[in-house]
LOLUMLO-76844 format. One line per field, with one value per residue (C-alpha): residue in one letter; x, z, y. Coordinates in nm, 3 decimals. Example, Ala and Ser with C-alpha at 12.3 -4.5 7.8 and 13.67 -1.06 7.14 Angstrom:
BEGIN
residuo = [A_S]
px = [1.230_1.367]
pz = [0.780_0.714]
py = [-0.450_-0.106]
END
This chain:
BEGIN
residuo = [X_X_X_X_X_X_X_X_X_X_X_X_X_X_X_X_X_X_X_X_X_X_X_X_X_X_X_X_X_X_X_X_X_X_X_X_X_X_X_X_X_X_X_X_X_X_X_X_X_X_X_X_X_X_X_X_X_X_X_X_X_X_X_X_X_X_X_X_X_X_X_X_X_X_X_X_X_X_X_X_X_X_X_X_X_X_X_X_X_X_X_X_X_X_X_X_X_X_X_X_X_X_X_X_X_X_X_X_X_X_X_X_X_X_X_X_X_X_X_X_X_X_X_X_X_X_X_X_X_X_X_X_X_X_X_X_X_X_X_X_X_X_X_X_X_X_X_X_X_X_X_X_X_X_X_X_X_X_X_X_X_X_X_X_X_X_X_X_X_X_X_X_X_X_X_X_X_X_X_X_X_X_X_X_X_X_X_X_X_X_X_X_X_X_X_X_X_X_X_X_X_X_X_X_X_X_X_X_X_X_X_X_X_X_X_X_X_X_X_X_X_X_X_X_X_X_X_X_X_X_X_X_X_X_X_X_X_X_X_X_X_X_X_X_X_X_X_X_X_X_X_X_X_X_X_X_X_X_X_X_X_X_X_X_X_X_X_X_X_X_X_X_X_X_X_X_X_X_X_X_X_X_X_X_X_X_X_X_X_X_X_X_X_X_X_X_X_X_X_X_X_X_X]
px = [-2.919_-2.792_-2.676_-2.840_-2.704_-2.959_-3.081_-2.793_-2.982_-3.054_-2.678_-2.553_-2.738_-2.652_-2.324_-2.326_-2.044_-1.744_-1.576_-1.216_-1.287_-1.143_-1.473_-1.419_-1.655_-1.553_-1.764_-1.696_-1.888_-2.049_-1.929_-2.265_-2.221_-1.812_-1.920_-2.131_-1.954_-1.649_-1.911_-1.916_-1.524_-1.384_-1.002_-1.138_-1.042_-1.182_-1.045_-1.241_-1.219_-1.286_-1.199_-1.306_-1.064_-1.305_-1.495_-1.196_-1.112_-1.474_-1.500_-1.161_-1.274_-1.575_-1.378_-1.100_-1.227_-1.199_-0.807_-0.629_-0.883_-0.958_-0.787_-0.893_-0.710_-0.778_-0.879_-1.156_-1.281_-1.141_-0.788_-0.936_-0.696_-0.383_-0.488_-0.556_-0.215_-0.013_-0.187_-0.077_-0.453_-0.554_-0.902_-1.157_-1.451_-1.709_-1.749_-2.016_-2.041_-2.313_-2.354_-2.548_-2.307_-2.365_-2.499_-2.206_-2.109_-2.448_-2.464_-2.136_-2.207_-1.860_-1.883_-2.117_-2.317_-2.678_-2.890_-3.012_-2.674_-2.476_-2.107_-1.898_-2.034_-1.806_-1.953_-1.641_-1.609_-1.163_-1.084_-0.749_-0.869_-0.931_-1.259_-1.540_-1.878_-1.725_-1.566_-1.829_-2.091_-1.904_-1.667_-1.847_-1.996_-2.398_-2.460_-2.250_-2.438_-2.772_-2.693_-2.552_-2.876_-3.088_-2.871_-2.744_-3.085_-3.364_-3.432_-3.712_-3.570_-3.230_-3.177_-3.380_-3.184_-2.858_-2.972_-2.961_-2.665_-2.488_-2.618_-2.547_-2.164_-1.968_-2.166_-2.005_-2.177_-2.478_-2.788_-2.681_-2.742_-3.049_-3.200_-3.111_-3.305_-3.609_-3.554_-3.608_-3.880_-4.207_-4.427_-4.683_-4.348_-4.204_-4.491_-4.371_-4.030_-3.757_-3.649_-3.284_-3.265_-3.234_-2.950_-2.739_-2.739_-2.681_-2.333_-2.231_-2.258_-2.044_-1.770_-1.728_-1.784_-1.963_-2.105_-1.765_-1.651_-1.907_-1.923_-1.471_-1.538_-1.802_-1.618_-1.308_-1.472_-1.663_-1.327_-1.104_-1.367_-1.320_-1.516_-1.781_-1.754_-2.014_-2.008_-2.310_-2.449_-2.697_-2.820_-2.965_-3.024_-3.186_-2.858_-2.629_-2.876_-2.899_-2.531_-2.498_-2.769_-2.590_-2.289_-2.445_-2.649_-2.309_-2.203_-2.450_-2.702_-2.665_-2.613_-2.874_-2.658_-2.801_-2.948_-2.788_-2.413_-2.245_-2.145_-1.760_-1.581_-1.659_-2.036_-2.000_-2.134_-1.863_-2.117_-2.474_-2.709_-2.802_-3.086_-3.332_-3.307_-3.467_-3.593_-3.583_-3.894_-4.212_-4.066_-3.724_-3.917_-4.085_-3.758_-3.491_-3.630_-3.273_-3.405_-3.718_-3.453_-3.230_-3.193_-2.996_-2.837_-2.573_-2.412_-2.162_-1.898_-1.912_-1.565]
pz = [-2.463_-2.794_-2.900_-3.154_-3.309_-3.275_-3.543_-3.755_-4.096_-3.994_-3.772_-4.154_-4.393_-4.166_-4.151_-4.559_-4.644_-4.835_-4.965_-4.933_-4.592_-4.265_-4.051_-3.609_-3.440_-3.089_-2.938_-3.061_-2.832_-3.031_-3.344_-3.531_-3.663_-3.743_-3.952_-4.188_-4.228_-4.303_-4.559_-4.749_-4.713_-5.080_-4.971_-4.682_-4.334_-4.009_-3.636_-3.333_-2.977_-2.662_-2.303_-2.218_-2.320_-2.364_-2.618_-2.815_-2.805_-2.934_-3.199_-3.340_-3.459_-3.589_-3.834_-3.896_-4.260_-4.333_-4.258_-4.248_-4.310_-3.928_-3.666_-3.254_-3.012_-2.625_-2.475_-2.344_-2.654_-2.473_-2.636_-2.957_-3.039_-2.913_-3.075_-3.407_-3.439_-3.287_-3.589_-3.837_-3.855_-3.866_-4.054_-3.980_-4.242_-3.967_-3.582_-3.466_-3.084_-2.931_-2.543_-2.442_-2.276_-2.487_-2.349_-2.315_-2.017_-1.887_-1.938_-1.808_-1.477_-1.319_-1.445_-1.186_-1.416_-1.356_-1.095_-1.240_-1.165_-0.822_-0.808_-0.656_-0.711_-1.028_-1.334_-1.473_-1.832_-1.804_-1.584_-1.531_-1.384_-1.009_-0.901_-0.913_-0.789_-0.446_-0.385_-0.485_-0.241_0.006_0.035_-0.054_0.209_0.201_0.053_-0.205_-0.225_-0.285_-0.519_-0.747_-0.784_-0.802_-1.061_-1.219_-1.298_-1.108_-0.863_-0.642_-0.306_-0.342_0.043_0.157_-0.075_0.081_0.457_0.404_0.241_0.484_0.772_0.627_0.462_0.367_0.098_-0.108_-0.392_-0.649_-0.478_-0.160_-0.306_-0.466_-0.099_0.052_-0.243_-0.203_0.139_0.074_-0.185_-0.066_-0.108_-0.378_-0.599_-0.583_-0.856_-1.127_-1.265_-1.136_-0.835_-0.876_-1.243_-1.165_-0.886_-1.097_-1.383_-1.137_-1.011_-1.352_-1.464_-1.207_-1.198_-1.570_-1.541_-1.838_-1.897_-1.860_-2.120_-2.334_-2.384_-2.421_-2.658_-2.865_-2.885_-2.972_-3.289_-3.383_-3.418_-3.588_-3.870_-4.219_-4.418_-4.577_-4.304_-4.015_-3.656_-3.531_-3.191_-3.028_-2.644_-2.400_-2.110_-2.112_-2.001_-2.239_-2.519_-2.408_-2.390_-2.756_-2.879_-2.696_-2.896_-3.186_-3.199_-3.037_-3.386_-3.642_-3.563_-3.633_-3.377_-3.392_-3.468_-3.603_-3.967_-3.989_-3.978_-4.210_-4.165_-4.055_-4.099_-3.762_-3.825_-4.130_-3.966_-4.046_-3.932_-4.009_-3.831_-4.060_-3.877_-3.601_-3.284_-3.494_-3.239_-3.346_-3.582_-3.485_-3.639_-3.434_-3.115_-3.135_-3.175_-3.020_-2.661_-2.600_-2.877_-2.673_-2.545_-2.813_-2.987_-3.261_-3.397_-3.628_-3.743_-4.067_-4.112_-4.423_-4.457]
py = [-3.224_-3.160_-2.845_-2.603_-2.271_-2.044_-1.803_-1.988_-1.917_-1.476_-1.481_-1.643_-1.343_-1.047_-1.149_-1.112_-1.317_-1.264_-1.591_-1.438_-1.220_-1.296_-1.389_-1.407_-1.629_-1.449_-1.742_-2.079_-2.281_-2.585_-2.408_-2.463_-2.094_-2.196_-2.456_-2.250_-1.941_-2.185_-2.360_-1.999_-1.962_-2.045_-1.877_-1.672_-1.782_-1.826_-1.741_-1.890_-1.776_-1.963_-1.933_-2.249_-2.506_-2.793_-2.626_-2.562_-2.951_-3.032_-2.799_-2.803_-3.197_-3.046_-2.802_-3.002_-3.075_-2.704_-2.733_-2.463_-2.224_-2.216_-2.070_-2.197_-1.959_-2.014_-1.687_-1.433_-1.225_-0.946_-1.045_-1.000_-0.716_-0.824_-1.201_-1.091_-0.834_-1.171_-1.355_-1.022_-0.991_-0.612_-0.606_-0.856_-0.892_-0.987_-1.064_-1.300_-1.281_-1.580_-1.468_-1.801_-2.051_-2.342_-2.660_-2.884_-2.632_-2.681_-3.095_-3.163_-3.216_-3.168_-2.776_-2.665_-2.444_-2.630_-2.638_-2.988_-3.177_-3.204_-3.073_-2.826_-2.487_-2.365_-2.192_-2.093_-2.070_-2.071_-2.311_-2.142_-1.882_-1.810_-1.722_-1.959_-2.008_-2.134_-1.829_-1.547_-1.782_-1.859_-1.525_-1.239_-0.990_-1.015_-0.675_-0.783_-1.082_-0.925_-0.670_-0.927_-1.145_-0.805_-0.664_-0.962_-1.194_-0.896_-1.183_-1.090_-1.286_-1.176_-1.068_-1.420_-1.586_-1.464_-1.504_-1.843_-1.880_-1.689_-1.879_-2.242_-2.152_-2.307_-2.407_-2.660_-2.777_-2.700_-2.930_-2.771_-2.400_-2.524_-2.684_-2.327_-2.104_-2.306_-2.256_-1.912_-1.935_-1.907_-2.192_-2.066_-1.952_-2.281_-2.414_-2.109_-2.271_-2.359_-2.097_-2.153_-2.035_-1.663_-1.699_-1.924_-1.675_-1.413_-1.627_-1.719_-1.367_-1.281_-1.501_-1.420_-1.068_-1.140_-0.779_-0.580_-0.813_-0.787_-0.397_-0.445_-0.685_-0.502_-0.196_-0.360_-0.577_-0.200_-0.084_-0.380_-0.445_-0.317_-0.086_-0.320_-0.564_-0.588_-0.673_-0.958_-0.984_-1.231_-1.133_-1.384_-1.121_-0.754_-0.601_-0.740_-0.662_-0.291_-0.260_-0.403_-0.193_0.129_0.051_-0.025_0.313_0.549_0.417_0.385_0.665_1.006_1.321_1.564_1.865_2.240_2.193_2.566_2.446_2.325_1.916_1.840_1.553_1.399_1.405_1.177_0.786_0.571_0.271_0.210_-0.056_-0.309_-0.437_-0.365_-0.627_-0.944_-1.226_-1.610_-1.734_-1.911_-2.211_-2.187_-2.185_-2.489_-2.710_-2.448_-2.337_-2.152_-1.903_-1.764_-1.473_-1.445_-1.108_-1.058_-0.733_-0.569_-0.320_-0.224_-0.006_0.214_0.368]
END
């Protein structure tokens, strides 16, 4: 399955790039949206993050044209910070922050992000690091368990889901998981989509503690941009998009304070939202079908 940015050409305009700027792509992936914000770079400069080495690999031959304009370091965007000072990078001109795992992670079969391929059960994005699939199946407590899949992907069989699991551990790899969901499925809910999608979301979610990281990563790009630059986020999932758009709005909308008082100096936005949550085009949909629950949203800082 190949690969498509989505919203490239809206991600592109809200972004508003300057030539000279410093731009982050905080989620290289592919690096569809790397390659055209390095298009628009004239003596700007671009820094891409990934924790998954792989993707680095790949997308470092698809920039190398662009030379040394682009930067590839290997790490969460929760580094961004302590990345960009180690780089003497202190302002950025604009984040861009994808949150769909891109789908070389989910066609590489030895990953153990799809339900469609049989591995071990993996799904993480660093491969250095410890937890995996395996472990959150195969180790956590049941009530654990089910409040992941409720909270993580609102799955509706959460605690049948996780009976069977915890009666047929150790469970080893992903067809194995899939045999015990449908298991738990009843039969008339089998013929609505695939049953496994929600409970592999749920697992990848938490093995990357994807939502923690998003809201640190947010806050930190809020706070590292420059006046005039702007900070560009597209959701997959309900939760991630509300904890972007709380951000966004702590930021860019004002308090309600007494119209009697006179303003301070705190009550001045530095930030203003730049757009309301846009959703991919008619157009997009019929070629792209990963952009059916993308939302994308931004915000500037003004001084």
């Amino acid at each position: 399955m190949k690969h498509i940015s989505v919203m490239l050409d809206e991600t592109i305009e809200l972004l508003n790039i300057n030539p000279e700027g410093i731009y982050v792509d905080a989620t290289l992936g592919a690096g569809g949206h790397s390659y055209e914000i390095c298009k628009q770079l004239t003596t700007g400069r671009l820094i891409g993050f990934d924790k998954d080495f792989d993707a680095i690999e790949r997308t470092s031959k698809r920039l190398e044209g662009f030379g040394d304009k682009v930067t590839m370091v290997h790490g969460s965007y929760t580094q961004l910070t302590d990345k960009l000072n180690e780089l003497g990078i202190h302002e950025v001109d604009g984040f861009l922050f994808d949150l769909g795992v891109s789908s070389p992670q989910f066609d590489d079969a030895d990953r153990g992000f799809s339900y469609r391929f049989d591995s071990r059960l993996d799904m993480r994005m660093d491969q250095t690091q410890a937890l995996s699939a395996y472990e959150v199946v195969n180790e956590y407590d049941e009530e654990k368990l089910v409040q992941i899949l409720k909270d993580n992907s609102d799955e509706r069989y959460a605690r049948r889901i996780v009976k069977q699991i915890i009666e047929n551990r150790p469970v080893e790899t992903t067809f194995e998981l899939v045999e015990l969901i449908k298991r738990a499925y009843p039969g008339k809910e089998l013929k609505k989509g695939h049953p496994a999608k929600k409970t592999f979301q749920a697992l990848r979610i938490e093995v990357n503690n994807e939502f923690e990281e998003v809201k640190d990563a947010v806050e930190q790009a809020v706070h590292v941009i420059k006046p005039g630059g702007r900070v560009v986020v597209i959701t997959f999932h309900s939760i991630e998009d509300r904890i972007v758009k709380r951000i966004f709005s702590n930021y860019g909308k004002p308090k309600k304070v007494d119209p009697k008082l006179p303003i301070i100096e705190e009550q001045v936005l530095n930030y203003k939202l730049v757009s309301k949550a846009l959703k991919a085009s008619a157009e997009e949909l019929e070629f792209n079908n990963r952009a059916h629950s993308a939302i994308l949203r931004g915000i500037e800082r003004v001084k």
